[in-house]
C-alpha positions as CSV (number, residue, x, y, z in Angstrom):
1,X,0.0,0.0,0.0
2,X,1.6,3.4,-1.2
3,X,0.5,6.4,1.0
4,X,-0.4,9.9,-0.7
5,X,-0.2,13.1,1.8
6,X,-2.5,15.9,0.2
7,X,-2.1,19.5,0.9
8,X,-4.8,21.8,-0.6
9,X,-5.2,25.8,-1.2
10,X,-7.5,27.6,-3.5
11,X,-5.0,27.5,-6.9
12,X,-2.8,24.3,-5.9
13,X,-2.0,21.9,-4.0
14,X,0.6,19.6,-3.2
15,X,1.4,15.9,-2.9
16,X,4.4,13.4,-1.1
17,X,3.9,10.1,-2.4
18,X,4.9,7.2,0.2
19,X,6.2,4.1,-1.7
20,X,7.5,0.6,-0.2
21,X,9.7,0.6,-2.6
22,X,10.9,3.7,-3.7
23,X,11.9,7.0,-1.9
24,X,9.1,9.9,-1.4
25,X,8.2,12.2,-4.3
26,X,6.7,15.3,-4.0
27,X,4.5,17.2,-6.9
28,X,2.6,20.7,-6.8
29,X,-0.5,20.6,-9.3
30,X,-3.2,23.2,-10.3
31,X,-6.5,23.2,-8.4
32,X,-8.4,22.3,-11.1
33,X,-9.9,19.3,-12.7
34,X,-7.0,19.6,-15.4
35,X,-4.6,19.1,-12.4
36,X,-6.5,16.2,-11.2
37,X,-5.8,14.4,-14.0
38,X,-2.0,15.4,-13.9
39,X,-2.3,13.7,-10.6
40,X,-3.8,10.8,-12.4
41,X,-1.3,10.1,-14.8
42,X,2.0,11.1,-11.9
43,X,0.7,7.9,-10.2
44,X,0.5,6.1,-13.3
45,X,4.5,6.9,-13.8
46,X,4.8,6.0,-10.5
47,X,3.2,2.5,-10.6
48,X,0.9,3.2,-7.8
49,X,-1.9,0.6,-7.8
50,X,-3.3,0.4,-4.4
51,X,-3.1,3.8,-2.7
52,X,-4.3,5.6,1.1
53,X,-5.2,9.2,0.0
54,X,-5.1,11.5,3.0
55,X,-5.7,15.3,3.5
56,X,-7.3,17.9,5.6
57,X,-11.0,18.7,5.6
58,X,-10.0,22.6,5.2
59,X,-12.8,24.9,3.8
60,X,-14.4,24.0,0.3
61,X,-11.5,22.9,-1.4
62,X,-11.0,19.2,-0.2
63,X,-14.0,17.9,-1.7
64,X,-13.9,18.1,-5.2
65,X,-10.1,16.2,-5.1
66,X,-11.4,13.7,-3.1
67,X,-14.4,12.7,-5.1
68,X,-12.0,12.1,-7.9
69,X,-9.5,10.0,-6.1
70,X,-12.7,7.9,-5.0
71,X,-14.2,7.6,-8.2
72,X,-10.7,6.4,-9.5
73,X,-11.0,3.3,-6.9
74,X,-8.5,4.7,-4.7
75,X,-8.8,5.2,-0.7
76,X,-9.8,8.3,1.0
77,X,-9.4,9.6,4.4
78,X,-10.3,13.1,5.1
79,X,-8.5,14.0,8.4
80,X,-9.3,16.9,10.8
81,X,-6.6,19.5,10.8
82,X,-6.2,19.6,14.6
83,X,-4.7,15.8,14.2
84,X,-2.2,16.9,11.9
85,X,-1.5,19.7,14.1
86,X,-0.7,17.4,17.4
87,X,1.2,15.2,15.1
88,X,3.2,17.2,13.9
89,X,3.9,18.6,17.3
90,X,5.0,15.2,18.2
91,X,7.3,15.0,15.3
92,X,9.5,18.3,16.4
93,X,8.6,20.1,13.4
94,X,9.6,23.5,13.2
95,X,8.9,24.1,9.3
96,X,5.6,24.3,7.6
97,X,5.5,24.5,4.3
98,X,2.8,23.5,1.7
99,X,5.5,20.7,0.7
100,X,6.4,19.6,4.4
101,X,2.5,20.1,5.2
102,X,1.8,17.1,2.5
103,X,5.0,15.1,3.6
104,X,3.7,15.2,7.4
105,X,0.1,14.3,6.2
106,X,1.9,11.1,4.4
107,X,3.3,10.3,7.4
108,X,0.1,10.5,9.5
109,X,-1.9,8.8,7.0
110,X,0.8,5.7,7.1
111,X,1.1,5.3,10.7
112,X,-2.3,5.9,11.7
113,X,-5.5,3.5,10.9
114,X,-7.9,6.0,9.5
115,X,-11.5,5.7,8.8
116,X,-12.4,5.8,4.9
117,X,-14.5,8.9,3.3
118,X,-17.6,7.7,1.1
119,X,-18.7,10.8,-0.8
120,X,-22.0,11.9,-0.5
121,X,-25.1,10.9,-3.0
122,X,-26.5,13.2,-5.3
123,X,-29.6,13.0,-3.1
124,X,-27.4,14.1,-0.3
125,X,-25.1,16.5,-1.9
126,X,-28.0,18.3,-3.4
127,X,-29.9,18.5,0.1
128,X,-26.6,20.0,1.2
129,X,-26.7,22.8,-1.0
130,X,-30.4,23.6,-0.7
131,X,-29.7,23.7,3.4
132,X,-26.7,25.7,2.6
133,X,-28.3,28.1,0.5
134,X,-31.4,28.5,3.0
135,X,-28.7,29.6,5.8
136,X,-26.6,31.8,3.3
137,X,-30.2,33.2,3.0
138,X,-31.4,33.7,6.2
139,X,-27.9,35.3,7.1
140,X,-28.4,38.0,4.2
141,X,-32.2,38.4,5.8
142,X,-30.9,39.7,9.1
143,X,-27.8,41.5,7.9
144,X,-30.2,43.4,5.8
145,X,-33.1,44.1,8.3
146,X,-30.7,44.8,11.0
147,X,-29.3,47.4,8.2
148,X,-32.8,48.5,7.5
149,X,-33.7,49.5,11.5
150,X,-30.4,51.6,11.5
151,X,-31.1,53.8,8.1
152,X,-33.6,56.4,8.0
153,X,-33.1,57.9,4.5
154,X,-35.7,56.9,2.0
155,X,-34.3,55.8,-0.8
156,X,-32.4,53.1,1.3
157,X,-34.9,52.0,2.8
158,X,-36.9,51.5,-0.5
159,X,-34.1,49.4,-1.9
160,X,-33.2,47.5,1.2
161,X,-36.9,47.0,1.5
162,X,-37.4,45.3,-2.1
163,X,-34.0,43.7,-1.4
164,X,-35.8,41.9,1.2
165,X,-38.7,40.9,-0.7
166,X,-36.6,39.3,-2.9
167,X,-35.0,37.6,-0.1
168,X,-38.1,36.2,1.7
169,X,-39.2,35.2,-1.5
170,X,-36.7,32.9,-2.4
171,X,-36.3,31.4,1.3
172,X,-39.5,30.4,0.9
173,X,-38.9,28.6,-2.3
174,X,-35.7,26.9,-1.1
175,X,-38.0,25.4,1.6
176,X,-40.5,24.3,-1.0
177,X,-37.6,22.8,-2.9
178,X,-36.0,20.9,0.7
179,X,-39.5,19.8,1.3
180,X,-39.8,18.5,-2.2
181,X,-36.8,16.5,-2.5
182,X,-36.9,15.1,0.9
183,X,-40.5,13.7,-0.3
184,X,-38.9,12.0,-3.9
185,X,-36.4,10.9,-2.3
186,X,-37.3,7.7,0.1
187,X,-34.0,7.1,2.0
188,X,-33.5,10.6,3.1
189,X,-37.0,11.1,3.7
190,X,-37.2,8.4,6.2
191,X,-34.1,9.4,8.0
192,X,-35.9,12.8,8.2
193,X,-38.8,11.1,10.0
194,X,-36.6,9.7,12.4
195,X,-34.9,12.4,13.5
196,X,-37.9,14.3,13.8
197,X,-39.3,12.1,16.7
198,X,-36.2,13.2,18.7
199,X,-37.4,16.1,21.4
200,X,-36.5,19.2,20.0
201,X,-35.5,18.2,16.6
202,X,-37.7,20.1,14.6
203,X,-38.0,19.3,10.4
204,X,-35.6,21.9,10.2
205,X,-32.9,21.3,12.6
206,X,-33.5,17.7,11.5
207,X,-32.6,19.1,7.6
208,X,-29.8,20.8,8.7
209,X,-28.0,17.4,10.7
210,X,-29.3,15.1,7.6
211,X,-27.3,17.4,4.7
212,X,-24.4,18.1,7.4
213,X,-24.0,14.7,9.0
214,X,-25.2,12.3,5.8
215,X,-22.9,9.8,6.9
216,X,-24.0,9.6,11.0
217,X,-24.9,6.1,10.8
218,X,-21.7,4.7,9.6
219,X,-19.6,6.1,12.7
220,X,-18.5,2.6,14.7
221,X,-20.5,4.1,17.8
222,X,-22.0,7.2,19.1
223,X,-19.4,8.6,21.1
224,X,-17.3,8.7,17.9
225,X,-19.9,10.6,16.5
226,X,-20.5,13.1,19.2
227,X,-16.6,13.3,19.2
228,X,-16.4,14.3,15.5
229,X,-19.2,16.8,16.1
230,X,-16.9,18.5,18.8
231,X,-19.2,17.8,21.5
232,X,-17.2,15.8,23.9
233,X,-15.8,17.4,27.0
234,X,-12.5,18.5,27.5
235,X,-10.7,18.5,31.2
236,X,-7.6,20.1,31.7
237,X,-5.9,18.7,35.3
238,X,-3.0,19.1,36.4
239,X,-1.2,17.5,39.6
240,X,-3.2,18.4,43.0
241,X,-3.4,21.7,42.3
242,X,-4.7,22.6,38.4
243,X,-8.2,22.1,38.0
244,X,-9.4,24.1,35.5
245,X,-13.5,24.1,34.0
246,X,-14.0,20.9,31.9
247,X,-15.5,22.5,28.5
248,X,-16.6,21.2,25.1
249,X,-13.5,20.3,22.9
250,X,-15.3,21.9,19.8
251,X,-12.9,19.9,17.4
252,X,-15.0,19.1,14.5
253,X,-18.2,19.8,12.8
254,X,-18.9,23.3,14.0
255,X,-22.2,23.5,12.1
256,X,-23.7,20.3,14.0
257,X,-22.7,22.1,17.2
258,X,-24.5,24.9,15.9
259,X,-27.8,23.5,14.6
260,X,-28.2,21.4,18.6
261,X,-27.7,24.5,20.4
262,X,-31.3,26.0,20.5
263,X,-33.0,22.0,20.8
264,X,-30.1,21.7,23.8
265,X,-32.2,24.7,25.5
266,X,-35.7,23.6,24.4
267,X,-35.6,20.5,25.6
268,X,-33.7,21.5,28.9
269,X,-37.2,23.4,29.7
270,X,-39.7,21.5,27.9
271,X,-38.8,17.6,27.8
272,X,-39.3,16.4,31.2
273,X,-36.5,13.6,30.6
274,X,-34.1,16.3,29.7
275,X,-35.5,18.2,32.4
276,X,-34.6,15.4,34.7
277,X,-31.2,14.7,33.1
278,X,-30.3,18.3,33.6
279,X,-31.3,18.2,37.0
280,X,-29.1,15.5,37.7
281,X,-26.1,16.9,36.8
282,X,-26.8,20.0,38.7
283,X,-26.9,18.6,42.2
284,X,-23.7,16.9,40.9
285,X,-22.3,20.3,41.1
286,X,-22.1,20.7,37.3
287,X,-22.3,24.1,35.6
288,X,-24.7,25.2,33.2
289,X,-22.1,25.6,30.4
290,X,-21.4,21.7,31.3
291,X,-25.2,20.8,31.2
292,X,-26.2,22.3,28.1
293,X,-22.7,20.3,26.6
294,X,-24.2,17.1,28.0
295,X,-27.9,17.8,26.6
296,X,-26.3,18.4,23.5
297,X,-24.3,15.3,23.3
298,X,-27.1,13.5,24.7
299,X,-29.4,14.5,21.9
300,X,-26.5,13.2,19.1
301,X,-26.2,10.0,20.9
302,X,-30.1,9.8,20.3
303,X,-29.9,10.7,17.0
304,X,-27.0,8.6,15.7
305,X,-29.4,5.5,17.6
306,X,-32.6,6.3,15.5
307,X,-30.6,6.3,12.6
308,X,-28.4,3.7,13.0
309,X,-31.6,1.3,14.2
310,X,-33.6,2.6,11.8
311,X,-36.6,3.4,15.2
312,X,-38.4,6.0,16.2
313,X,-36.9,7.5,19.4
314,X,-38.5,5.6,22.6
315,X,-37.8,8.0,25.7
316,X,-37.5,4.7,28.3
317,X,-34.6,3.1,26.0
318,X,-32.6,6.4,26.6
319,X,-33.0,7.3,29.8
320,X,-34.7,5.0,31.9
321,X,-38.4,4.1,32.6
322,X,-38.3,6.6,35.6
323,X,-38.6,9.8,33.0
324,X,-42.1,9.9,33.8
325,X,-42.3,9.4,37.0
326,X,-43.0,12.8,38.6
């Protein structure tokens, strides 16, 4: 197995080709689909035939690369920065270049045993750029009403006015077209359901987790899944004497974290079980920073189960038949 460490920016990237039987070989090739087949025929001269594709899951420009390493047969693992980070920590590196960057992601990819990435459907990857295009939309709506309250000229007002009709318009046709393709398209529309019979997963917090996290059910258990969603806690201890507040790690999927936030709270004040749960923790001594983490990470456990089962969400599996006791 030949190892391939992939460092990506917006006009290049570069590549350090680990061989068992010749020495590393490092190429820079355009950003481009022209450069991905460069890439394709550099193996070739270098008689790669089975090969570990590794890089970072940096911005928007991973994706596109590794779809086309996938589609060629090849294996892909898409790595969170912060791993490459500590390693090369560990490693006493004191350069970083784009070259030394892919050389160091070769190296982690060959020492490491790192979960493959299976690209998304088109089902999927279109439902992620509807969701995506609703947020980018509902951003622009309050950047421009909140711009709208602060102007009292006219003619701004007129124009930021019918900028906002345009705006509201559209959201509400994105939403038509989310609701529409969830409908045609059975596999996603059933994990939709299932979500949604989660407490405080509404239909569109449960949109947002099925374009974000398409590929929940395949994590090998739901602590790796909260993990990867940044939602386990982090303690920071020190001798007898260094005990600092545990807080959430927040090392990965920052828009999962983001779309739980506001069903965290709902539930913490609406769900008796949650209510319960909470309460527990409290006269534990825990803060409410350290709650609302735990609610949070509760309700992904739940989530990766009713999708991973394939159930509906059954309170008394979760946390115990004493949830309605009151």
């Amino acid at each position: 197995m030949d190892f391939l460490g992939i460092d990506l920016a917006k006009l290049t990237f570069d590549v350090t080709l680990l061989s068992s039987t010749a020495s590393s070989q490092h190429h820079q090739f355009p950003n481009t689909q022209t450069g991905f087949k460069q890439l394709q025929h550099w193996l070739a001269k270098q008689r790669v035939t089975q090969l570990h594709a590794c890089m970072e899951a940096t911005n928007v420009y991973w994706e596109a690369l590794a779809q086309f390493l996938y589609d060629q047969g090849y294996t892909v693992s898409v790595v969170n920065p912060a791993r490459i980070k500590g390693y090369a920590i560990s490693q006493m590196q004191r350069n970083k270049t784009d070259k030394q960057d892919s050389a160091t992601i070769a190296s982690f990819c060959a020492t490491h045993t790192l979960r493959a990435w299976r690209p998304p459907t088109p089902a999927q990857r279109k439902l992620r750029a509807l969701v995506r295009h609703r947020d980018d939309l509902i951003a622009t709506r309050i950047q421009q009403t909140n711009r709208l309250q602060d102007t009292t000229e006219p003619e701004v007002r007129a124009s930021l006015e019918a900028v906002l009709v345009t705006v509201k318009a559209q959201l509400k046709t994105t939403q038509q077209q989310i609701t529409a393709h969830l409908k045609a398209n059975a596999d996603l529309g059933d994990v939709h359901r299932l979500m949604d019979t989660v407490p405080g997963i509404g239909a569109v917090t449960a949109q947002k987790l099925l374009a974000e996290f398409y590929d929940l059910a395949e994590y090998r258990s739901a602590k790796a899944a909260g993990a990867d969603a940044g939602l386990t806690p982090a303690n920071y201890e020190s001798g007898t004497s260094v005990r600092r507040r545990p807080r959430l790690s927040k090392q990965g999927k920052a828009s999962v974290r983001a779309a739980l936030y506001w069903p965290a709270i709902t539930v913490m004040t609406h769900s008796m079980e949650f209510k319960q749960f909470a309460q527990r923790l409290a006269a534990r001594g825990k803060s409410y920073g350290v709650i609302l983490g735990a609610v949070m990470r509760k309700l992904i456990h739940i989530i990766y189960g009713v999708v991973k089962h394939k159930t509906p969400y059954v309170p008394e599996k979760v946390l115990g038949k004493s949830v309605h006791a009151t």
